[in-house]
N, C-alpha and C positions, 0 to 999 in steps of 0.2 A: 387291345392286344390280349389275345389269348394264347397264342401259341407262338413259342418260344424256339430258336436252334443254339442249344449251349453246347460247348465243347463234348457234352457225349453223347448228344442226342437232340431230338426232336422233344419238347415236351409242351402238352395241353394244360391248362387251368382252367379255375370258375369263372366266370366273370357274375360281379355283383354291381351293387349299385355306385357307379363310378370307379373302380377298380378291377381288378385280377388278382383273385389268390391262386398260390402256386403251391400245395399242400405234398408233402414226402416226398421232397429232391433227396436223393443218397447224395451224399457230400463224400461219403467213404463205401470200400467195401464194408459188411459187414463184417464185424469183432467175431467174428463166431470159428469153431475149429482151432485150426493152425494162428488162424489171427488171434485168437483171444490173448489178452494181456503182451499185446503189441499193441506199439506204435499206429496211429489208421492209412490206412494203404488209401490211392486214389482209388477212385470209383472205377466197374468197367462201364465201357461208352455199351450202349445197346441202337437195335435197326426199330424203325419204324417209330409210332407214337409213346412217348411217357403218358399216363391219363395220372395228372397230378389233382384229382379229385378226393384227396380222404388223408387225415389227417395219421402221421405212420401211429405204430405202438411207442411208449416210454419204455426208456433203459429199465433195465435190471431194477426195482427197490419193492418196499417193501410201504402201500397206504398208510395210514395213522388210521387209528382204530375209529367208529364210527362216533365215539363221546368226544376226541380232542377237538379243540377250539380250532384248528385249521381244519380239519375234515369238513366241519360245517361249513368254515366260512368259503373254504376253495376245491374241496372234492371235486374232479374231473372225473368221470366215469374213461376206464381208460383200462386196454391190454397193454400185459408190459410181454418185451422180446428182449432178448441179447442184439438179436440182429434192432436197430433202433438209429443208427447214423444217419438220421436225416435234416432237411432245414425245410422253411417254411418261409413262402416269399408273399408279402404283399403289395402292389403295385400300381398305381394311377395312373403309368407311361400310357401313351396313345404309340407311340413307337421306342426303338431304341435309341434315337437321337434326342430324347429329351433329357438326358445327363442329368435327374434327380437326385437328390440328397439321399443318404443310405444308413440307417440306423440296425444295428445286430446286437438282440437282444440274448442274452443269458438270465436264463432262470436262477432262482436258490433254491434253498435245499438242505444246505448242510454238509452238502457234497452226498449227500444219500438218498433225497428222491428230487425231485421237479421234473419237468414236463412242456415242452417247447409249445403245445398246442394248449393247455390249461385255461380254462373258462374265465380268468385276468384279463389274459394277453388276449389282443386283437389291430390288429391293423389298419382298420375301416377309419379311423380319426385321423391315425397318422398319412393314411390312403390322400384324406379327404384336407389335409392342409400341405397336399403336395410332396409328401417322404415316402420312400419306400424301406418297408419293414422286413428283419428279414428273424425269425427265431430257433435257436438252437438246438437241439439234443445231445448230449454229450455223457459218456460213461459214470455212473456214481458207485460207492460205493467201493468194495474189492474188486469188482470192475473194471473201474477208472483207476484205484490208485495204489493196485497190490506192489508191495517193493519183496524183493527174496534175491538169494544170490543166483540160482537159474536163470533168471530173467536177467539179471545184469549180463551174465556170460553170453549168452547167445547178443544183446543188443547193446556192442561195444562199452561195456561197463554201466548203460542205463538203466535205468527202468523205475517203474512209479509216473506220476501224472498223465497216464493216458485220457483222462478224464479233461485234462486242460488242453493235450497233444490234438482230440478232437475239435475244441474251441477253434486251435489254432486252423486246423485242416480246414475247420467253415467258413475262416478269416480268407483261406486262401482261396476258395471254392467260389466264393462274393467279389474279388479280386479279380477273380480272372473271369468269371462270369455274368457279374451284372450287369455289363454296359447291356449284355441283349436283354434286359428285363427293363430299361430305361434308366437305368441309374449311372453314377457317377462312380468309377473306381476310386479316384482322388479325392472323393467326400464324404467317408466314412466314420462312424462312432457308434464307437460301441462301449454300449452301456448292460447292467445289471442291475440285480439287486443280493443281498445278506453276500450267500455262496458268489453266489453269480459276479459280485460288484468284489469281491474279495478275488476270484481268478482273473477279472479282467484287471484288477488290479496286477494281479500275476503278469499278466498279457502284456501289460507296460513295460515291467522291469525284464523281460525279455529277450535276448540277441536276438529269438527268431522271428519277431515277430514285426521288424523293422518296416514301416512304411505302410501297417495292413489295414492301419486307422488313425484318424489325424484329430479325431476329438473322445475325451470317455464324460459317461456319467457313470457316476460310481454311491451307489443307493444304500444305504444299512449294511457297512459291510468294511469299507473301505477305510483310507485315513494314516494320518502319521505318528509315532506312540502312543496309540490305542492297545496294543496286546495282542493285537489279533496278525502283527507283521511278520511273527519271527517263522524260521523255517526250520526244521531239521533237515540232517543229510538222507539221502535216503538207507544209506545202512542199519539208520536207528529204528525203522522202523521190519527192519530183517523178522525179528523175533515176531511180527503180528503176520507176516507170509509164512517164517517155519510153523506158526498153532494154524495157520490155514492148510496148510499141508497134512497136519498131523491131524485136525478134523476131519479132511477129504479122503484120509488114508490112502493118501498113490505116493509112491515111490520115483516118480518120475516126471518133469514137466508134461511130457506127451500124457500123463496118464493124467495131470491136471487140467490138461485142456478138454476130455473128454469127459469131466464131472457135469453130469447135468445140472444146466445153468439153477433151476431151481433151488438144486441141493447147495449149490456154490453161495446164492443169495442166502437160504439159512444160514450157512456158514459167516457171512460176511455181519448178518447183524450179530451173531452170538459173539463177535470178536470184537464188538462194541465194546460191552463193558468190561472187555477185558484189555483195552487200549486205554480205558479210563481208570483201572487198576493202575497202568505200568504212566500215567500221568502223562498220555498221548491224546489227550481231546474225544474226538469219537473216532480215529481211528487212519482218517481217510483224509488228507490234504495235500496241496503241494509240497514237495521234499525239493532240495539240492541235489540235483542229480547231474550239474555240470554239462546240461545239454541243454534243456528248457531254462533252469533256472541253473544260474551263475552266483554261486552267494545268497546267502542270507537278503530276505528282501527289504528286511529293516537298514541294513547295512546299506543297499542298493538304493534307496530311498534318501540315505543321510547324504551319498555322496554324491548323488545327483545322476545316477546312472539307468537315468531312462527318459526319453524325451519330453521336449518342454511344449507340451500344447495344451488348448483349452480345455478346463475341466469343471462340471459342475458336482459339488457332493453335498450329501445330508443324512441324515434322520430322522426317527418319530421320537416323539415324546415319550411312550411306551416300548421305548424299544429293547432291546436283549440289553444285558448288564442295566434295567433302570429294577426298582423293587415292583413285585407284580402288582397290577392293582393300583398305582400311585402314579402320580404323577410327579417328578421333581424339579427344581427348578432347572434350566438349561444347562449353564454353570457347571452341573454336575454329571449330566450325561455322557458315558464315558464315549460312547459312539461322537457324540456330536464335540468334545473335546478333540479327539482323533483329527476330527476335518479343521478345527479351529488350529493344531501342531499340522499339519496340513500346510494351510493356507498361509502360515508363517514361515515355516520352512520353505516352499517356492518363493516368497521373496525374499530367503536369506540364501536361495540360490540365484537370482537372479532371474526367478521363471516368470511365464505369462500369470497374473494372480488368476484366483481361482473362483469360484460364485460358490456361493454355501448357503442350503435351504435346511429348515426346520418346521416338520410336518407337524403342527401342534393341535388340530383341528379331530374331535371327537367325533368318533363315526355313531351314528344311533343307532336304537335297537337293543343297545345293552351298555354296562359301565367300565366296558374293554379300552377304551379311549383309542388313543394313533398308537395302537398297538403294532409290533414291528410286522410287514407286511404291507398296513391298513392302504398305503397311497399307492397301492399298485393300481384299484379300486378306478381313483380318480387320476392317473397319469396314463393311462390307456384307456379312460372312455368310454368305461365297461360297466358305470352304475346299475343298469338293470338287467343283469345277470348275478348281483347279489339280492341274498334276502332282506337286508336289510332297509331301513323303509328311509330311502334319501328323500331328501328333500330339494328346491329349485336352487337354493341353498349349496347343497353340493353339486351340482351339476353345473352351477357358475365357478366352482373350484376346479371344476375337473376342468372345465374349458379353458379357465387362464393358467393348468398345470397343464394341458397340452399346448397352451401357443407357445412356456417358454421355454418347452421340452424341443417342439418343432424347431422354433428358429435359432437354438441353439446347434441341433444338428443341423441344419442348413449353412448358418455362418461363424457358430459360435461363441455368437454371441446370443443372450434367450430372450432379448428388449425388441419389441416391438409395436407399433402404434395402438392404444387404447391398454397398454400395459404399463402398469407400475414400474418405477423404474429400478432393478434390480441392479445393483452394485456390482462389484469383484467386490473382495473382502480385501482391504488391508490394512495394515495399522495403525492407520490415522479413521477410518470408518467404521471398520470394523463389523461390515454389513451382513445380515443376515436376513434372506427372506424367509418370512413367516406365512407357512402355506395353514 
């Protein structure tokens, strides 16, 4: 299967070994213009062939400079665009009646940079145990998640998380359009990671986004009084759109939307640490805006107001909140505490219990250890594309982190023959796999 007819068109892909990649589907019009800092409008349909051959540009951000420890470790060589609304399909179907499993990945970031095509991610493993993969791009930054009273007015009192509003739009783009790439509308999960695993966290507590997906993995990111749940309204963060106004010097939303986008990105990181002045994080998350999100998501979490399906979470040993450089005992890792009030609270709601992994396994090359990020490495299959020097060692990790990554999105459950047997966690076992 290389050539596809989706709802707006006709479109071509690669085909490789054993699969079809489908590289820069618009899932939306472009943000750009009149659109900027709106909601994502649908796509328009076009005649003739899509040549979905080339991987689009990255949203709007700004690289890490060539010395920080992520530039080495995951630098994409990559143009960024405003216009960037696309997805990224990979696919094993031989036709569209073969109703495969559907996994929609979201990048991290921080909500400030990532990148759907990133030299991580790849699809060839999950291709090749029968999933079809499908990866995001979605607005970062001031972007994705400007709140100002302008903006509310004109989009009946909303505005802020256009950044997550796109997540949503690709949920709905997968939806309506995978059965022609072979997939399964009704078998969907969607997973992340850090940011990533933190908005589809968003994505749960939801109204809109009912029925889009029926499993998450939720990676360095996610979890239940961890710190990382609470939300503001979005009025609170007015004051970091009026210093974006007052940076841009326009007098008028019209005149805001015609700041060149570059100038706009300056603007958006200079408003970083002035977000971490007024004791706003970096600047840029989901708000309360009574459209997307309903409440506080902590609050939405306690009372049980978001569906009850299968869910695998974790972290690394090295992960954000642990001390750099060290390694501590589990026990204390606040991330991994998170999943562990998690996996307690679904069954003091009564939910499906939940699987909880712990990445503790040290990557070589240097004394970085499962530094947050490191198992993206080995749960996509992409050992040799990093520099550092694995071993057969890792590569028997990456294999049993993708069969139970696979068979989780497939049924759910991630147990399968010649695998350890992974538990749910609950309070009598208390289980955690040790990746």
């Amino acid at each position: 299967m290389n050539t596809v007819k989706t709802k707006y068109g006709i479109i071509q892909g690669v085909v490789e070994n054993g699969y079809t990649i489908f590289k820069g589907i618009p899932y939306a019009k472009p943000p750009i213009g009149e659109l900027r800092f709106k909601p994502p409008q649908e796509p328009e349909s076009w005649n003739g062939v899509f040549y979905a051959d080339t991987f689009p540009p990255a949203c709007m951000q700004t690289p890490p400079p060539e010395d920080d420890f992520y530039y080495k470790e995951f630098n994409t060589p990559v143009n960024f665009n405003e216009d960037s609304l696309y997805l990224n399909v990979w696919t094993p179907a031989k036709s569209a009646a073969d109703m495969l499993p559907v996994a929609v990945w979201l990048y991290g970031g921080a909500l400030l940079s990532g990148y759907c095509a990133e030299k991580e991610f790849d699809g060839a493993e999950y291709a090749k145990r029968g999933v079809i993969l499908v990866t995001v791009n979605y607005r970062l930054g001031l972007f994705g998640f400007m709140c100002h009273p302008w903006l509310a007015e004109e989009n009946n009192g909303h505005c802020g998380n256009y950044g997550v509003l796109d997540q949503l739009a690709a949920l709905k783009w997968v939806e309506e359009n995978i059965k022609i790439f072979g997939g399964d509308p009704d078998n969907i999960t969607l997973f992340g990671q850090s940011s990533g695993s933190l908005t589809s966290q968003t994505l749960m507590l939801s109204p809109l986004s009912k029925g889009l997906f029926n499993k998450c993995i939720l990676q360095s990111g996610a979890g239940y009084d961890n710190g990382f749940c609470k939300n503001r309204k979005q009025e609170e963060y007015y004051d970091i759109g009026e210093k974006a106004v007052e940076l841009s010097g326009v007098k008028s939303l019209a005149e805001l939307r015609k700041v060149p986008a570059d100038r706009l990105l300056e603007i958006s990181n200079e408003l970083i640490g002035y977000a971490c002045s007024l004791d706003k994080g970096l600047g840029y998350e989901p708000v309360i805006d009574n459209y997307l999100l309903v409440g506080d998501s902590e609050h939405n979490l306690k009372v049980g107001n978001f569906p009850d399906i299968p869910i695998i979470l974790g972290s690394t040993a090295n992960d954000i909140c642990t001390p750099e450089g060290k390694t501590i005992p589990m026990e204390e890792s606040r991330l991994h505490n998170g999943c562990i009030n998690w996996c307690k609270h679904q069954i003091e709601l009564g939910y499906t219990p939940s699987y909880v992994y712990y990445f503790d396994h040290k990557l070589p090359g240097d004394d970085s250890g499962a530094f947050h990020s490191s198992e993206l490495w080995y749960m996509f299959g992409t050992l040799d594309r990093c520099w550092r020097p694995f071993t057969d060692n890792d590569r028997r990790l990456s294999e049993k982190m993708l069969d139970y990554w696979c068979n989780f999105i497939k049924t759910g459950n991630p147990n399968g023959d010649g695998l350890e047997e992974w538990t749910a966690w609950d309070i009598e076992n208390k289980s955690v796999m040790l990746f």
